[in-house]
Structure formats: structure tokens, C-alpha cells
C-alpha positions in Angstrom: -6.3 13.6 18.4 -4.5 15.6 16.1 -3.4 18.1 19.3 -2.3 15.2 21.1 0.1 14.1 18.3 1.6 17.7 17.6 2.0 17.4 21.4 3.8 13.6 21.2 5.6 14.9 18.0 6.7 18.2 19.1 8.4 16.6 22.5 10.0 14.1 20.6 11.2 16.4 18.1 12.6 18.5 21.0 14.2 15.8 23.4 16.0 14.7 19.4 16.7 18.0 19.4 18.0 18.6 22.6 19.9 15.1 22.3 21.6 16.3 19.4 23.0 19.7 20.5 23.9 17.5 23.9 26.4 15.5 21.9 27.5 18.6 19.4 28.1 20.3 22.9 31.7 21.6 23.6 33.4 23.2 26.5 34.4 27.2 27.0 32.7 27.2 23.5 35.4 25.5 21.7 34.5 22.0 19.8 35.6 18.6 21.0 38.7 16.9 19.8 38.0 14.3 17.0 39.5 12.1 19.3 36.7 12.5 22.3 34.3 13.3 19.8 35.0 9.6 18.2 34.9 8.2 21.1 31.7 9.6 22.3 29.8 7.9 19.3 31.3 4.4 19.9 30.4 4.5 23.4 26.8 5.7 22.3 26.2 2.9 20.0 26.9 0.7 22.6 28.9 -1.1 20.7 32.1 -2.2 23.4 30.7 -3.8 25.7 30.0 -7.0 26.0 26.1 -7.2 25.7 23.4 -10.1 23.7 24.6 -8.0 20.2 28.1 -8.9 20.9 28.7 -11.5 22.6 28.7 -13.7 19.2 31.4 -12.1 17.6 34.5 -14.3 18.1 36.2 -10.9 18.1 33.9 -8.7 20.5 36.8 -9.0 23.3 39.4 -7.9 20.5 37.5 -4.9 20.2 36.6 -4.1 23.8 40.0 -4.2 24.8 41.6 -1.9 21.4 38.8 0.5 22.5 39.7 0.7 26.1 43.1 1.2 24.8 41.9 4.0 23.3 40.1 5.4 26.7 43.3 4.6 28.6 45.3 7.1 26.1 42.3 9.8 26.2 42.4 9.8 30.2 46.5 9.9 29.9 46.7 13.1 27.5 43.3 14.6 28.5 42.2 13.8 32.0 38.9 13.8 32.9 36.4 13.4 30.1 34.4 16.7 30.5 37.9 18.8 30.0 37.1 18.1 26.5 33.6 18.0 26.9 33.3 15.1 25.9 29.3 13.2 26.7 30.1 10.0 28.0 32.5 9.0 31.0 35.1 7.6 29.9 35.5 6.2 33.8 31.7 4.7 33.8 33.0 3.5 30.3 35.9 1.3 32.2 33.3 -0.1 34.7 30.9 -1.2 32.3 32.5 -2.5 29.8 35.2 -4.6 32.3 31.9 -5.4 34.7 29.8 -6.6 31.9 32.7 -9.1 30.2 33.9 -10.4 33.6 31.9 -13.7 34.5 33.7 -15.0 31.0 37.0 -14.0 32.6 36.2 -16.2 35.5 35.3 -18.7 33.8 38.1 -18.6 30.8 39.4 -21.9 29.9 42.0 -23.7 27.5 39.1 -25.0 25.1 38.0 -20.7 24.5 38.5 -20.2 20.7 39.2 -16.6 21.1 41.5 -16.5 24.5 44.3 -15.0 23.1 41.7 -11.6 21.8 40.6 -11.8 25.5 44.3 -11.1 26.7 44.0 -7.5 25.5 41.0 -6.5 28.5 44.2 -7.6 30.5 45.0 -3.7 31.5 41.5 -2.4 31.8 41.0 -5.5 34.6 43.9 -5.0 36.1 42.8 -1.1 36.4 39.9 -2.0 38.4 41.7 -4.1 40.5 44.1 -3.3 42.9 47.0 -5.6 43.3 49.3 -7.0 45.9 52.3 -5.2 45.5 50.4 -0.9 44.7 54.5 0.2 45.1 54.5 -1.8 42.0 51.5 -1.0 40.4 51.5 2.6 40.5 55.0 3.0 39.3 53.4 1.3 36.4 50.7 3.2 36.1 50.5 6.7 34.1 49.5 10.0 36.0 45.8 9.9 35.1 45.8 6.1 36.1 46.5 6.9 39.3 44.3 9.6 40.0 41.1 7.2 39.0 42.5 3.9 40.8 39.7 1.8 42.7 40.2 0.1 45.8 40.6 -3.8 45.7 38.5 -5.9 44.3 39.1 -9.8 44.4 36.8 -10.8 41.7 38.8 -8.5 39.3 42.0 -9.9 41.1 40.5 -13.8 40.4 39.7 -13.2 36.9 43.4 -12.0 36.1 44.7 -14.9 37.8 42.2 -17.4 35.8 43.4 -15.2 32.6 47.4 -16.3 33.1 46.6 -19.9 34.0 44.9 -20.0 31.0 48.0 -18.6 29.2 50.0 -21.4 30.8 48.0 -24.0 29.6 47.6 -22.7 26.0 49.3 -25.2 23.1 52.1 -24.6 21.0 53.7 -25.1 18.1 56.5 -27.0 17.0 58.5 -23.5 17.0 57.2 -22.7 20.4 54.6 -20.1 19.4 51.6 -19.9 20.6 48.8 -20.1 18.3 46.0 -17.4 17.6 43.0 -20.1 18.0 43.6 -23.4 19.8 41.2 -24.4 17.1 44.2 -24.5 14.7 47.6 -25.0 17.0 49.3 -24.8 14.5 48.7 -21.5 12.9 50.3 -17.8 14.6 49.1 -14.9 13.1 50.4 -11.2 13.5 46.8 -10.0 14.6 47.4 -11.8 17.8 50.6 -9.8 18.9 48.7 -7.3 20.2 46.2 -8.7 22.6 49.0 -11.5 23.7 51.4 -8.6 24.3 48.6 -6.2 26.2 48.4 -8.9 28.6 51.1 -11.4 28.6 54.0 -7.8 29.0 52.2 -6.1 31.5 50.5 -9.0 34.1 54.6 -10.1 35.3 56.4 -7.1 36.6 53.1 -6.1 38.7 51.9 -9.8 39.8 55.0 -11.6 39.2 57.7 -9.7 39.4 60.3 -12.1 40.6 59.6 -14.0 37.3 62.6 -13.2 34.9 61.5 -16.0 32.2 58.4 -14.2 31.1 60.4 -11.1 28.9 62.4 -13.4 27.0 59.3 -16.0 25.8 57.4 -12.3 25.1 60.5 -11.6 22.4 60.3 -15.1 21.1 57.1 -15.0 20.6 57.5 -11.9 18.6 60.9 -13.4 16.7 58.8 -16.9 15.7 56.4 -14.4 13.6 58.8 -12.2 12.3 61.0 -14.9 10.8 58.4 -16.9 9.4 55.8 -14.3 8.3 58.6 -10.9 7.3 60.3 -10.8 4.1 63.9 -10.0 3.8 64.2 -8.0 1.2 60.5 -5.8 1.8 60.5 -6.1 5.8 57.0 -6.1 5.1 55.3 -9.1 7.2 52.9 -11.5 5.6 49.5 -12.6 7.3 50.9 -15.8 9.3 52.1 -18.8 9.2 51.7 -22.3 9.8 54.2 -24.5 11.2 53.0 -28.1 10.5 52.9 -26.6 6.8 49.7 -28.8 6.4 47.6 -25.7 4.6 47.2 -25.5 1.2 48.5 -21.7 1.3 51.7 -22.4 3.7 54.6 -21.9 1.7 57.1 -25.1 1.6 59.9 -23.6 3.3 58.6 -21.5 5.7 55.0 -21.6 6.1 54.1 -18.3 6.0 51.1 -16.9 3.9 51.0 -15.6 0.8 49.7 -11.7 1.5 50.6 -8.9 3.3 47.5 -8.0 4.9 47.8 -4.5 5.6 45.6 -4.6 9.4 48.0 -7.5 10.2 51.4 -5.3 9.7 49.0 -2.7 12.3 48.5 -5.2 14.5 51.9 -6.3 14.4 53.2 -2.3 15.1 50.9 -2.0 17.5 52.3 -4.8 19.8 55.9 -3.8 19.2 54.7 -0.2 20.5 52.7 -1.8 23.3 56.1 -3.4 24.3 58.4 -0.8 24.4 55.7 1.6 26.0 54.9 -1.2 29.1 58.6 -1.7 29.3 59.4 2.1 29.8 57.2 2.1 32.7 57.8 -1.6 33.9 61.4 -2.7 33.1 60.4 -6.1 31.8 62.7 -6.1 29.0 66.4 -6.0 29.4 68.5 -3.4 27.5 69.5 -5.7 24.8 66.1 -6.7 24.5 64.3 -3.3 24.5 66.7 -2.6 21.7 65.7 -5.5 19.6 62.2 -4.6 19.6 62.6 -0.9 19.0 64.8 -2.4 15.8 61.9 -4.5 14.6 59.5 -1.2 15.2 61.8 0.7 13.2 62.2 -1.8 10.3 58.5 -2.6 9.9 57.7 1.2 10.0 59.9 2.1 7.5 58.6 -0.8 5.4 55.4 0.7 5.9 56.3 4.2 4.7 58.0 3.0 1.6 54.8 1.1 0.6 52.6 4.0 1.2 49.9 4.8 -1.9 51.6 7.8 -3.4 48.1 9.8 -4.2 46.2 9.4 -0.6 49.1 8.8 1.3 47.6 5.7 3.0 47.8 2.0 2.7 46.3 -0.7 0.4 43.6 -3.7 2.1 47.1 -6.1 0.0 49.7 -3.8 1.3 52.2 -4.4 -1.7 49.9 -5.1 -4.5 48.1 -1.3 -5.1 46.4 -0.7 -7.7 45.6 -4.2 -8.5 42.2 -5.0 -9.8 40.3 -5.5 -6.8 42.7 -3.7 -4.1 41.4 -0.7 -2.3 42.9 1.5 0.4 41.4 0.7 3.5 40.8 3.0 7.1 41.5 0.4 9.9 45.0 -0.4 9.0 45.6 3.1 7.7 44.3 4.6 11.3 46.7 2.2 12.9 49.6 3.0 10.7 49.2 6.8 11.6 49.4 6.3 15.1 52.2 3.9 15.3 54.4 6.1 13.2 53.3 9.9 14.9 53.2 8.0 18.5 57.1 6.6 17.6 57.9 9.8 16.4 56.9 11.2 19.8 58.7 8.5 21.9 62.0 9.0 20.2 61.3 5.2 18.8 61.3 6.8 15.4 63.8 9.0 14.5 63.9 11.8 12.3 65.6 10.0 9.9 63.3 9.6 6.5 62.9 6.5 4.1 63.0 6.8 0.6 62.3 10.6 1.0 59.1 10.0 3.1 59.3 11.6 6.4 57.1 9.6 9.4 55.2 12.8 10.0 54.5 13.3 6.6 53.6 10.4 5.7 50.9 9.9 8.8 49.6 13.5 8.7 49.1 12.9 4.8 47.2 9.9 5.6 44.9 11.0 8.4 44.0 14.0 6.6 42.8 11.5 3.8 40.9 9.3 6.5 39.3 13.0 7.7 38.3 13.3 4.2 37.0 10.0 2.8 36.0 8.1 5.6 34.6 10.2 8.2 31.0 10.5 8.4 29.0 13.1 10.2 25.5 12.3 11.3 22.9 14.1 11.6 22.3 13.7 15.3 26.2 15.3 15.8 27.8 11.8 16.3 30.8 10.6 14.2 31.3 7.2 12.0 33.7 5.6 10.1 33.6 4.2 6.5 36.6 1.8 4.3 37.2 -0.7 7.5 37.4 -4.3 6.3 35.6 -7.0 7.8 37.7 -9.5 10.3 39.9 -11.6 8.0 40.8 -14.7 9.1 44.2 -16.6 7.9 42.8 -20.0 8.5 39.8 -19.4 5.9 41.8 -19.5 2.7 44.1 -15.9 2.5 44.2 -15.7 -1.1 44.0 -12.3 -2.8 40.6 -12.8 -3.9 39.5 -13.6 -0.4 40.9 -10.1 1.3 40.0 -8.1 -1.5 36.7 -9.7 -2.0 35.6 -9.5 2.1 32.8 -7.1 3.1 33.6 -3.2 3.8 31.3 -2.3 7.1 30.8 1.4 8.9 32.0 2.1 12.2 33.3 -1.0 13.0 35.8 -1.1 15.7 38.8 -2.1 14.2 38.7 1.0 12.5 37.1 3.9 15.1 39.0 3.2 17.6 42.4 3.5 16.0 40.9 6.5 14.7 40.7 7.9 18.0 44.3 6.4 18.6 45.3 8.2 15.5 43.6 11.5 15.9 44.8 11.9 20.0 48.6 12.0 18.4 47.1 14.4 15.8 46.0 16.7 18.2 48.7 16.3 20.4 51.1 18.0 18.0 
């Protein structure tokens, strides 16, 4: 008996063991990018795709689609996974996590509390599609999208088109906007830029490209937030707003919120970046219009920079209260902050000009150095985590400071690893 478990013990112990040196594994002996290795955990964990664990969270699609934004960007720089020797592939990552979410594409409806977080699978479906018009599509696509593209498939093609009918149908508000949850119709918030942009920007110039109305309800969507929800004086851009005015927390006049959530102003970048990128490769925007968002980039960034915390060089969970009682810096928005300002930097979106003193790359390297060294975790079984990422926040709840400062903290949630990949693939690409 006691053979037999040193037997049972000894192979598990070696198939752990051999496990572990498979994910510590690198290529020509030199050690995976944070980036790959990052991603590598998250798709280990099993935790973006949409499976019985995750299909209860009102976000799981959110943070599907931010992570297969991350993917898209590691193919784009990297190529194939094993270049990098990375474990997992990244192209059986696509499959999966697109094949296992698509029966709730098909079936998307108005009355879906989270559509709008759906809207940012959009480019991942559209990837395993192939559309009418490929002369189209593969000028939209980068190299490495090409390379991997699959031939048609209509149940990927019937899903996109049940997404933008969907997207017709949605309410609005008495500004026009389009609301995060049609729960509450009449409440934007800037966490749903992002997903409504990954969609809404890139669906028309491939699948509609006669339509010429599409760009300019994109920018108003964009301008509703920015003049209810961004201060004139900071630039910094409050948590939402509500246009009835019928919460307790709306302000009288404009009905924004009272706090600048810090993951909101990220969320908020990162559609403005998603934008101007899709439009590079698209032409959806006009001149003028390309212009005005690269001017709202620019004025949120450098609002960002000058309310940077001057020790860590990162950002506060209440962007423009640290140090308060209460107020920590937190990973999530600080990983999305990083990228946004090293990826505009690359683009030319950012110049080299510097606020208050702070240079973009300075500022950003400071920071992800920081994340590196306070909320990375190592396992033991080689894999990566990440610590300080807030729990989802939710405007509707009551956004008072206690409320964002008093929400749970949770590891390796995806909010925060995969802008950590986003972050540390402009890292390394410098």
C-alpha cells in the first residue's frame, strides 16, 4: 500500500513538476515576455471564456472581449504564439472563447442588461468570420490578421448582424446617448465607450460601408459623455451621468457624478485609442473628426499625467482625491493608463510635448515598473497573477466616495491582467 502511494505520489509530483517547468518554458533559452507570459496564466485559469463560472457575471463578455483585445495586439507585434514561447495558442484561444459565447450572440436582444459589454467580442467575431466585401476586410485587418483569417462562416456572419440590430433598437436618452444598461436609460457611463466603440467603429466600413451616418453618431456619442461627465478646469472625466437628473447623486445642472473613478477615465482612453486606431486602418472618421478625437485623447491624457501619485507614479482608485483616508492606488486603471499613454506615444497621438514637467514615457514606465513591483505575483507553478484591481463598480449603485473606496480588491481579475498584458506589450516594444 505504502509502494503504491510513493508510486501515485511520485507521478503526480512529476506530471506538477513537469507541468510547471512546461509553463516556465521559454524559447532559444531566453524567457517569455511578461506580456505572453500574462497571457498564458489567464488563458490557463480558464477564466475568458464563457463557461457555467462565468456566465453570471453581468461583465464576463466585458472581459472576454478586453482580453481578446489583448490576444489581437500579441498576434499583431509577436506573431505566432510559440515565437515567444508562449504555452497556450493564442489562435485556439480565439476559437474558443468566440465558439463558446456565440449562441448568446444569436440570440442577443434589446431586453440583455449587458449588450452594450457584448459589443466589445464585436472584432474577435468578425475575425472568425469572413465578410462580403474581404477587399474590405483585409485592408482593415493588421498583417498577422490576415495571415490567421478563416474561411466564411454564416453563423459568425448571423451573430454580427443580430449584434447591430440590437444596436438599432437600443434606447436613448433625452441627449441622444445611449445608455450603459437598458435597465437604467437614462444613465451613460464612460466604462461603456470602450465596448460600444470596439463594435459600433469597426462593424460599418467592413459591413456597411456605404453608411456615412454611423462616424458622426460614434463622435456624439463620445461628445454627450465628455460634456456632461469632464470638468473644465481638470479635463478629468467623472464616472457618468444621468440625463433625467432623477438620482440622488446627479448633479443639478449637469447630471454628472460626483467622482472621478480612475478605471472609468481608462475606459474612456481606451475607446478614444480604439477610435483613432480603427479609423487609421478604416477611414471611418473624417479629417475634422479624427482630429477632434485625437484632441480629446490628448486632453484626457494630459489630465491624467498631471494627477499622477508623485511617489509610485500611478493613479489613485478616486483619481483626484490621493491620499484621502480610504483612497488607494489601484492596478487596473493604472495598467490601462500605461498603455494608453506609451501606445499614443508610439502612434504620434501623443507628442513629445510634457505636462507640468511629466513626460508620457516617464510617467507610464514609472508606473508599470510599480505594477512589476507591487502587484505582480509569481506562483509557484511558474504562472503569473495580479493583485490591487478593484472589483466592478457600478454608477447606478450609489458612487459616493465611500462606495469606490470601500469595494472589494480581488486577484487576477480581468480588468486588471489583461491591461497588464496591454501595458507590458508597449513596454517591451520599446
Amino acid at each position: 500500500m505504502f509502494v503504491s502511494q510513493c508510486v501515485i505520489f511520485g507521478c503526480l509530483f512529476t506530471a506538477l513538476y513537469t507541468l510547471t517547468l512546461s509553463i516556465i518554458a521559454s524559447t532559444n533559452g531566453k524567457p517569455r515576455p511578461y506580456s505572453a507570459w500574462m497571457a498564458d496564466s489567464v488563458i490557463m485559469r480558464q477564466e475568458v471564456t464563457w463557461n457555467s463560472a462565468t456566465k453570471s457575471d453581468v461583465s464576463a463578455h466585458l472581459k472576454i472581449g478586453l482580453f481578446q483585445h489583448a490576444i489581437f495586439e500579441l498576434k499583431d507585434h509577436y506573431g505566432y504564439s510559440q515565437s515567444v514561447g508562449a504555452q497556450e495558442d493564442w489562435e485556439a484561444y480565439l476559437k474558443e472563447s468566440v465558439d463558446s459565447a456565440i449562441d448568446a450572440f444569436l440570440d442577443v436582444g434589446r431586453d440583455d442588461s449587458d449588450i452594450v459589454n457584448m459589443f466589445s467580442m464585436g472584432k474577435s467575431i468578425l475575425y472568425r468570420s469572413r465578410v462580403p466585401r474581404p477587399d474590405i476586410w483585409y485592408i482593415a485587418m493588421t498583417d498577422s490578421l490576415r495571415r490567421y483569417h478563416h474561411s466564411q462562416n454564416r453563423m459568425y456572419l448571423s451573430a454580427l448582424e443580430a449584434m447591430r440590430k440590437s444596436l438599432n433598437t437600443l434606447p436613448r436618452n433625452t441627449d441622444g446617448g445611449i445608455p450603459y444598461f437598458v435597465s437604467d436609460p437614462d444613465i451613460m457611463a464612460l466604462d461603456e465607450t470602450y465596448p460600444l466603440v470596439s463594435f459600433y467603429a469597426l462593424y460599418p466600413p467592413i459591413l456597411e460601408p456605404d453608411n456615412r451616418t454611423i462616424a458622426k453618431d460614434i463622435v456624439n456619442q463620445l461628445d454627450i459623455m465628455w460634456s456632461h461627465c469632464c470638468q473644465n478646469g481638470t479635463h478629468l472625466c467623472v464616472h457618468g451621468y444621468d440625463a433625467a437628473m432623477s438620482s440622488p447623486w446627479a448633479n443639478t445642472v449637469s447630471g454628472a457624478s460626483p467622482y472621478v473613478f480612475a478605471r472609468a477615465v481608462g475606459w474612456y482612453l481606451l475607446g478614444l485609442l480604439q477610435l483613432l486606431d480603427i479609423s487609421n486602418t478604416t477611414g471611418i472618421l473624417s479629417p475634422s473628426q479624427w482630429t477632434h478625437t485625437r484632441q480629446r485623447f490628448i486632453d484626457l491624457a494630459n489630465a491624467a499625467v498631471d494627477h499622477v501619485d508623485a511617489d509610485t507614479g500611478c493613479w489613485w482608485q478616486i483619481m483626484d482625491y490621493g491620499g484621502h483616508q480610504g483612497n488607494f492606488v489601484e492596478s487596473s486603471a493604472s495598467a490601462m493608463l500605461v498603455y494608453a499613454l506609451l501606445k499614443g506615444r508610439r502612434l504620434g497621438y501623443l507628442s513629445r510635448l510634457e505636462s507640468k514637467g511629466r513626460s508620457y514615457d516617464y510617467t507610464a514606465k514609472k508606473c508599470y515598473r510599480h505594477i512589476m513591483k507591487t502587484f505582480l505575483i509569481s506562483y509557484p507553478n511558474g504562472s503569473l497573477g495580479l493583485d490591487g484591481t478593484v472589483d466592478f463598480c457600478a454608477i447606478y449603485d450609489d458612487p459616493s466616495y465611500e462606495y469606490y473606496t470601500g469595494r472589494p480588491i480581488v486577484t487576477n481579475h480581468v480588468y486588471g491582467t489583461a491591461p497588464f498584458i496591454l501595458a507590458s506589450l508597449e513596454y517591451e516594444r520599446r
